[in-house]
C-alpha positions as CSV (number, residue, x, y, z in Angstrom):
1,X,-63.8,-4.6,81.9
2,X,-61.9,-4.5,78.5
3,X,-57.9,-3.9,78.6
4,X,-58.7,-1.0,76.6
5,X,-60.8,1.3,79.4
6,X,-58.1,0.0,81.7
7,X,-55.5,2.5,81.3
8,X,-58.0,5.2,81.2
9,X,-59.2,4.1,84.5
10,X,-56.0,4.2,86.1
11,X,-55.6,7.9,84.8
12,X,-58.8,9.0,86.6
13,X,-57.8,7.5,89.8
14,X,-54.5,8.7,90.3
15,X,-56.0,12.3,89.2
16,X,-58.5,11.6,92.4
17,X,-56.1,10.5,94.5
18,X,-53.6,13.9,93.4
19,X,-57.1,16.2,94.1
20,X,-57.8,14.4,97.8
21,X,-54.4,14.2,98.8
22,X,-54.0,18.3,98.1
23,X,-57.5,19.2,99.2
24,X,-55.6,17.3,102.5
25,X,-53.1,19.7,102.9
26,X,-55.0,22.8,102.5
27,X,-56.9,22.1,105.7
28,X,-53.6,21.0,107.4
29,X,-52.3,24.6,106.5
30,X,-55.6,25.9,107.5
31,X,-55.9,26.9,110.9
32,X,-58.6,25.1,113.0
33,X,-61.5,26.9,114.6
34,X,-60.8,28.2,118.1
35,X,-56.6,28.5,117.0
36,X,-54.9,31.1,116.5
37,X,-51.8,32.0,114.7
38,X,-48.9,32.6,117.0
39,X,-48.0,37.0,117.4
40,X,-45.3,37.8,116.0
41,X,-43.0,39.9,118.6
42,X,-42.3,43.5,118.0
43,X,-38.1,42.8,117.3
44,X,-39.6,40.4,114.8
45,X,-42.1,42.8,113.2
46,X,-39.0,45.5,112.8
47,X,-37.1,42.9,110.9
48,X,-39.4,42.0,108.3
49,X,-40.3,46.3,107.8
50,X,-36.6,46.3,107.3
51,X,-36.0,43.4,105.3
52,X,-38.6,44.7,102.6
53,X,-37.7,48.4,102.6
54,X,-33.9,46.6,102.1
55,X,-35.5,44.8,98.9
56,X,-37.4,47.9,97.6
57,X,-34.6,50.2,97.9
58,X,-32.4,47.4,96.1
59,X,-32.3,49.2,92.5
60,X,-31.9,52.4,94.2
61,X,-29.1,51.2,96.1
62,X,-27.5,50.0,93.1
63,X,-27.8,53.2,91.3
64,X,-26.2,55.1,94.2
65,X,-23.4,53.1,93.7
66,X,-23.1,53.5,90.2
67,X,-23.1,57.4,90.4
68,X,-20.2,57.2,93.4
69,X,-18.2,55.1,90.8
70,X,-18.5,58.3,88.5
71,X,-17.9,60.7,90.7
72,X,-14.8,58.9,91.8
73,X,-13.5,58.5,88.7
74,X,-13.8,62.2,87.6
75,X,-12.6,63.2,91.0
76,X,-9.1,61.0,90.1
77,X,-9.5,62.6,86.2
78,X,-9.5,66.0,87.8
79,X,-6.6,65.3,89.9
80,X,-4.8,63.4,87.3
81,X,-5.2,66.8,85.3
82,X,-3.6,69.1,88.1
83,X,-1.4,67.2,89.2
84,X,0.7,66.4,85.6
85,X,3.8,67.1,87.2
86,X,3.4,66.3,90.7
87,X,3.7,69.7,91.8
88,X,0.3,69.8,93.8
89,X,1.2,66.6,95.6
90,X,4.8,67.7,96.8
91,X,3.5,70.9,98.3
92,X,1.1,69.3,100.1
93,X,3.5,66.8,101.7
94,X,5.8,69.7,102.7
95,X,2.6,70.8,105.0
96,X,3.1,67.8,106.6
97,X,5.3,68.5,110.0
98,X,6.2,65.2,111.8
99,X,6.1,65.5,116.0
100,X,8.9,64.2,117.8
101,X,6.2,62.9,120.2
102,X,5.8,59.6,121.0
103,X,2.5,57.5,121.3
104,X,2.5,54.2,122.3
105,X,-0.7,51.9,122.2
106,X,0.9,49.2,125.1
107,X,-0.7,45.7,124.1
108,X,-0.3,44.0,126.9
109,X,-3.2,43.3,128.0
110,X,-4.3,40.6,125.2
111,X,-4.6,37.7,127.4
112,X,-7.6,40.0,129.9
113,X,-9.7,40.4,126.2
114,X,-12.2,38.1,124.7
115,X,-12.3,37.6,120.8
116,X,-15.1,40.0,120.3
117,X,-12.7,42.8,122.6
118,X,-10.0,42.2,120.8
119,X,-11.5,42.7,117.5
120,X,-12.2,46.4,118.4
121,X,-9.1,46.9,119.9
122,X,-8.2,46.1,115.8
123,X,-10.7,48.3,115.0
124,X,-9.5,51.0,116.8
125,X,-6.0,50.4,115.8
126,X,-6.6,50.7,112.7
127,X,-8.5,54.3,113.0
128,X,-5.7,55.4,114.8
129,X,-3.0,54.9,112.1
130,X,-5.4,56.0,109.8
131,X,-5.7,59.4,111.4
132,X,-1.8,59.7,111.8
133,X,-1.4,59.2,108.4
134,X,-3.8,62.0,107.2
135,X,-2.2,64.3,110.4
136,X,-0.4,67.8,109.7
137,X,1.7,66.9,112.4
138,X,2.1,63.3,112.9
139,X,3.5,61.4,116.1
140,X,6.2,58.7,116.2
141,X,3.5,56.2,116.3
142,X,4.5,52.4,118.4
143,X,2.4,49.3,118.9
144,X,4.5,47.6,121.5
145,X,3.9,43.8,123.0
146,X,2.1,42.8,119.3
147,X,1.3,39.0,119.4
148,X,-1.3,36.6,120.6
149,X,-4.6,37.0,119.5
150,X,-4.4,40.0,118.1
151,X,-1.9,39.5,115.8
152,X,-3.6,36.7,115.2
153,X,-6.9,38.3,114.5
154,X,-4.9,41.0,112.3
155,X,-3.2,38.4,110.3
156,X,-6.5,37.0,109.2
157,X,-8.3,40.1,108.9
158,X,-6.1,42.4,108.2
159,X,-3.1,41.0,105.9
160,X,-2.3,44.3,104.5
161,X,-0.9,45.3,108.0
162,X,2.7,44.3,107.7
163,X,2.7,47.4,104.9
164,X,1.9,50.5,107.1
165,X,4.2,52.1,106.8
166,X,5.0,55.4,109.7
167,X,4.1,52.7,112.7
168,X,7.1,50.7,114.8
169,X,5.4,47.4,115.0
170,X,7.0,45.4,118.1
171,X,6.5,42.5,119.9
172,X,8.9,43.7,123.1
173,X,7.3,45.8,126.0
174,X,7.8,49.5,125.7
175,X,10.0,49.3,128.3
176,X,12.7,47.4,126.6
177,X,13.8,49.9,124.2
178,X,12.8,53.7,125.7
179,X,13.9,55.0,128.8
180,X,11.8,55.1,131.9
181,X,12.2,59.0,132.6
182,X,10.8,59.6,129.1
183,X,7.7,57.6,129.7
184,X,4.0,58.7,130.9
185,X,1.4,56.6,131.2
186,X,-2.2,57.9,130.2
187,X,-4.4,56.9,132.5
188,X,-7.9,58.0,134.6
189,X,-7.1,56.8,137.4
190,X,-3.7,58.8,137.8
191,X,-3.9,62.4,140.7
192,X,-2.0,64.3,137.9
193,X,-3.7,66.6,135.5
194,X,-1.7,67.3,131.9
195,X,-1.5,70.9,131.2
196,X,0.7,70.1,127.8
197,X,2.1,67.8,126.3
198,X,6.0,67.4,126.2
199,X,7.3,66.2,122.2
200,X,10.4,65.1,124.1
201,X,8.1,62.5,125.8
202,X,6.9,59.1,125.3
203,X,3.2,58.7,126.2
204,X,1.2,55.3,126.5
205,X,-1.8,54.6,126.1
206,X,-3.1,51.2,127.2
207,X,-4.5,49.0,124.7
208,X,-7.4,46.9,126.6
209,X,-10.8,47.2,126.2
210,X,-12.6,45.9,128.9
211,X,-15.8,48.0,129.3
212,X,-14.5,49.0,132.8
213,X,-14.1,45.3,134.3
214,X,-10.5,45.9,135.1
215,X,-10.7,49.6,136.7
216,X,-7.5,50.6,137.8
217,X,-4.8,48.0,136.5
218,X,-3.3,50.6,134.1
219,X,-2.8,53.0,136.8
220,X,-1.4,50.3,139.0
221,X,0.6,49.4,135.8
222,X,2.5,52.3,135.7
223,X,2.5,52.5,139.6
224,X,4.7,48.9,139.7
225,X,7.0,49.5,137.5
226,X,7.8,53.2,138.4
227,X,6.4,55.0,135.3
228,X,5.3,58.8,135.3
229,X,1.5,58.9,134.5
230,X,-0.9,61.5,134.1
231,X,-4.7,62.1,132.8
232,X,-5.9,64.6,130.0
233,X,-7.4,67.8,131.2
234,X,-11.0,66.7,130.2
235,X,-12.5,68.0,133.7
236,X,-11.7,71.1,133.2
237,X,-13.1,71.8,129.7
238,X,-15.8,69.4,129.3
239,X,-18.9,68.0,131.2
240,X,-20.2,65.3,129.6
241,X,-23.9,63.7,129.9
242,X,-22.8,60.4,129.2
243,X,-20.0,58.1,131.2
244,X,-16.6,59.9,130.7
245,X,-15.1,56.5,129.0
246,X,-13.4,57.4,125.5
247,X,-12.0,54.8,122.9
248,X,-8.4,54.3,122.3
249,X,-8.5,56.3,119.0
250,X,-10.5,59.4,120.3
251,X,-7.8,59.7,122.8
252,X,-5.1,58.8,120.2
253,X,-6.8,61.6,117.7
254,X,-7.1,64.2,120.2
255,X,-3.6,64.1,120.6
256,X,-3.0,64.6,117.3
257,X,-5.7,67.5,117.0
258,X,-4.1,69.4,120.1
259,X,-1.0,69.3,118.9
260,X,-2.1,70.7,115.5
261,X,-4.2,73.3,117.4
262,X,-2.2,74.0,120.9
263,X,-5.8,74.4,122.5
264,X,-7.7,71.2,124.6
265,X,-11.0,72.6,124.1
266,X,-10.9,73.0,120.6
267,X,-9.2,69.2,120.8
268,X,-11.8,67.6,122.9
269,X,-14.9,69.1,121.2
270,X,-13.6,68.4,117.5
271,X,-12.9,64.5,118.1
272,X,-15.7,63.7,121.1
273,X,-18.4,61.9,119.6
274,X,-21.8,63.7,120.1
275,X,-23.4,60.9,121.5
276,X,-21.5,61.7,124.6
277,X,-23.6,65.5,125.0
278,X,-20.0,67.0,125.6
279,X,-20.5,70.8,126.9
280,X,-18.1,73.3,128.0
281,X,-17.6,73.6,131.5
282,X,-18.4,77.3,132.4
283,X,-22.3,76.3,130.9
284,X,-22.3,73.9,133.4
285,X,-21.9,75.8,136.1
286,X,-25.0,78.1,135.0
287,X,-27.3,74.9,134.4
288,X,-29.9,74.4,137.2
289,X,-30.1,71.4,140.1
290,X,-32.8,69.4,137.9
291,X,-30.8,69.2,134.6
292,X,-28.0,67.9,137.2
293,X,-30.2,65.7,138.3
294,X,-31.3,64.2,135.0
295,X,-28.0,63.8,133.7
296,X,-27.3,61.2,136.6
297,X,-30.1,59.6,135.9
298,X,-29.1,59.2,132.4
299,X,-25.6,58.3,133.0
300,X,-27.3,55.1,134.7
301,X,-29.4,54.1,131.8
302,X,-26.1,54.5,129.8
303,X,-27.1,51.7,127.0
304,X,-23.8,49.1,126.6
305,X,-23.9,50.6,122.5
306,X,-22.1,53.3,124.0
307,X,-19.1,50.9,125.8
308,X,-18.7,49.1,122.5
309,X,-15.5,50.9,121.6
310,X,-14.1,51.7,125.2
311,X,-10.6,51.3,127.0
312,X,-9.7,51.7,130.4
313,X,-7.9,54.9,129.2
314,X,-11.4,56.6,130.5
315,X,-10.7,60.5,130.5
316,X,-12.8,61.1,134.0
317,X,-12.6,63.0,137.2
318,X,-10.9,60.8,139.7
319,X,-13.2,60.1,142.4
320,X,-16.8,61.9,140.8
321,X,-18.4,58.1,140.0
322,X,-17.7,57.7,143.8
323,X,-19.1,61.1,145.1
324,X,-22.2,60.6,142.6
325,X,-22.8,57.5,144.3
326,X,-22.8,58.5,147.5
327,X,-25.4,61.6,146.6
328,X,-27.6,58.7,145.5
329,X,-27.4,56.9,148.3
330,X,-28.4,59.8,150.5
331,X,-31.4,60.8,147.7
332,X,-32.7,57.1,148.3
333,X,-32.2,57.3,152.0
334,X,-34.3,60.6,152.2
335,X,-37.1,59.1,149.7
336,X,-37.6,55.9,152.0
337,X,-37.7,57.8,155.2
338,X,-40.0,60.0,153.4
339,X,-42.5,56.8,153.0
């Protein structure tokens, strides 16, 4: 073979070799006869449908977001306008009556909380001073005990927090700075109903969420150490279909919303979420035995979506879970002697 057909042979060779070596993997990927390829779980499925109606709606997204940007900035052009000499502004903020009422979120119970807890006890924090802010008549407003990791978990999340302004930010107990006989503890668990609410008072609400693994401990709380305590009327005005747990801030905002209004009901059915199927009481009464009946059974199958943002400062009956209970026992103790 002449040195000149030599290179030309190697070309065609490593060509062949590129072609077998290719045609080699497409039977690998190939599945054999008699395989099949694996399902793919229904959780799985759901993910992909959303992942490509996520990349479809991309550009629509986008100009959503372009048209907010608009709107915002003629909103603040507007405003600019009408308010030239701040007139607008300073009547508004003369609205603004501050209570003498004093709410306390006690955060004492930081070492009973995982991470993931204590992160929505931020959460909710953070909602509640929101809503105080924006409040025609806005409480005295206290996060006592404030350290561990949730100070922690506000310092990297939250820098801006040393700003708010309208919040006393303490790292004492409650108890060290305002007086015992001014003090009411907010709690489920406690034999005394509120019928108002006293702006001379200072009322706490504890600042633990536990999704109901520590029943009791505020209540026994304020028992030890010789503090008033009390629950919101939510009995009497409201029967709800779902567990009768609430989340620091919807207690903290119907505070604010009865003292605006004067009226529980109005209070309770403004801030409950409607998840919970919140309906006046005297309905109740006129519903029959079976939609009774159901709404046990769907107080069981409560999902844990709906405990996500719950304290211990559950707004319940004392002692319904407990009669409940005991009418299921006797339902299954008539079904099995039925059998």
């Amino acid at each position: 073979m002449s040195s000149e057909m030599l290179p030309a042979f190697t070309e065609s060779s490593n060509v062949e070799r590129k072609q077998s070596l290719s045609e080699d993997q497409e039977k690998s990927q190939k599945p054999r006869l008699g395989e099949e390829f694996e399902p793919i779980s229904k959780r799985q499925m759901k993910k992909l449908i959303k992942q490509k109606q996520w990349e479809e709606q991309r550009e629509l997204r986008k100009q959503k977001r372009k048209e907010k940007r608009k709107r915002k900035q003629l909103e603040r052009q507007c405003q600019l306008e009408s308010n030239v000499d701040g007139n607008d502004r300073k009547r508004i903020r003369r609205d603004v009556v501050h209570s003498t009422l004093r709410l306390i979120i006690d955060c004492s119970f930081d070492s009973l909380m995982v991470l993931k807890d204590i992160k929505k006890l931020h959460k909710q924090i953070q909602r509640c001073y929101a809503e105080n802010r924006r409040a025609l008549h806005p409480v005295q407003f206290y996060l006592t005990s404030h350290g561990g990791q949730l100070k922690k978990n506000m310092d990297e999340n939250d820098k801006g927090w040393v700003n708010w302004k309208d919040i006393h930010i303490k790292a004492e107990h409650y108890s060290e700075f305002i007086k015992k006989e001014d003090l009411i503890y907010l709690t489920s668990d406690s034999p005394n109903v509120l019928k108002e609410l006293d702006e001379s008072k200072a009322y706490v609400i504890g600042g633990l969420v536990d999704h109901n693994h520590h029943k009791g401990l505020t209540y026994k709380q304020a028992s030890d150490h010789g503090i008033d305590h009390a629950q919101l009327p939510l009995g009497n005005f409201v029967k709800m279909n779902s567990r009768k747990v609430l989340a620091i801030n919807h207690v903290f905002e119907i505070i604010l919303e009865y003292l605006e209004t004067k009226d529980w009901q109005e209070a309770f059915f403004t801030i409950l979420p409607q998840r919970k199927g919140a309906v006046p009481t005297d309905k109740t009464c006129e519903s029959s035995s079976h939609e009774k009946t159901s709404v046990r059974v769907e107080d069981g199958l409560d999902s844990d979506s709906s405990e996500e943002e719950n304290s211990r400062n559950e707004l319940q009956l004392p002692h319904e879970e407990e009669k409940q209970d005991k009418e299921n026992s006797n339902e299954s103790t008539v079904n099995s002697m039925a059998h």
